[in-house]
C-alpha positions, 0 to 999 in steps of 0.5 A, a space after each residue: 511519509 514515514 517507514 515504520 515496523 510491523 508491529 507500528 503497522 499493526 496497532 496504526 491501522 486498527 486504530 485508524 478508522 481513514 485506514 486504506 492499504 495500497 498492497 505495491 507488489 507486483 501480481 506474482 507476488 500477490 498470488 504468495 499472498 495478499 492482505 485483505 481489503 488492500 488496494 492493489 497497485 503495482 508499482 512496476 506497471 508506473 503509468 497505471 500506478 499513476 493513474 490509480 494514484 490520481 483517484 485516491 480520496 486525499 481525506 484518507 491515509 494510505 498505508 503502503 506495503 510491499 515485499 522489502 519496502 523499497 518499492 513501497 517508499 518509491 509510491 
């Protein structure tokens, strides 16, 4: 796992063809905005996280993003 810029961001997932956002806010935050095409998992709602996390294809590499980036470190 690594922490990285949004201009890292940026060019990492569209050059990655096994991109997958997971969007970890929770759903009033989704509603300022959401990024297209992300999975949305909040992290607050942990025992539903935790069941979505299970079903991830583990041959794909998820980019996760929250509003500060604590949240997105903790999934």
């Amino acid at each position: 796992m690594k922490n990285i810029t949004e201009k890292e961001w940026k060019s990492l997932i569209s050059e990655d063809k096994h991109a997958i956002i997971i969007d970890s806010r929770r759903p009033d935050e989704w509603e300022q905005g959401i990024i297209e095409g992300a999975e949305m998992m909040d992290i607050m709602d942990f025992e539903d996280f935790q069941q979505k996390s299970k079903h991830l294809d583990l041959s794909k590499n998820y980019y996760v993003y929250c509003r500060s980036g604590v949240r997105s470190i903790r999934a």
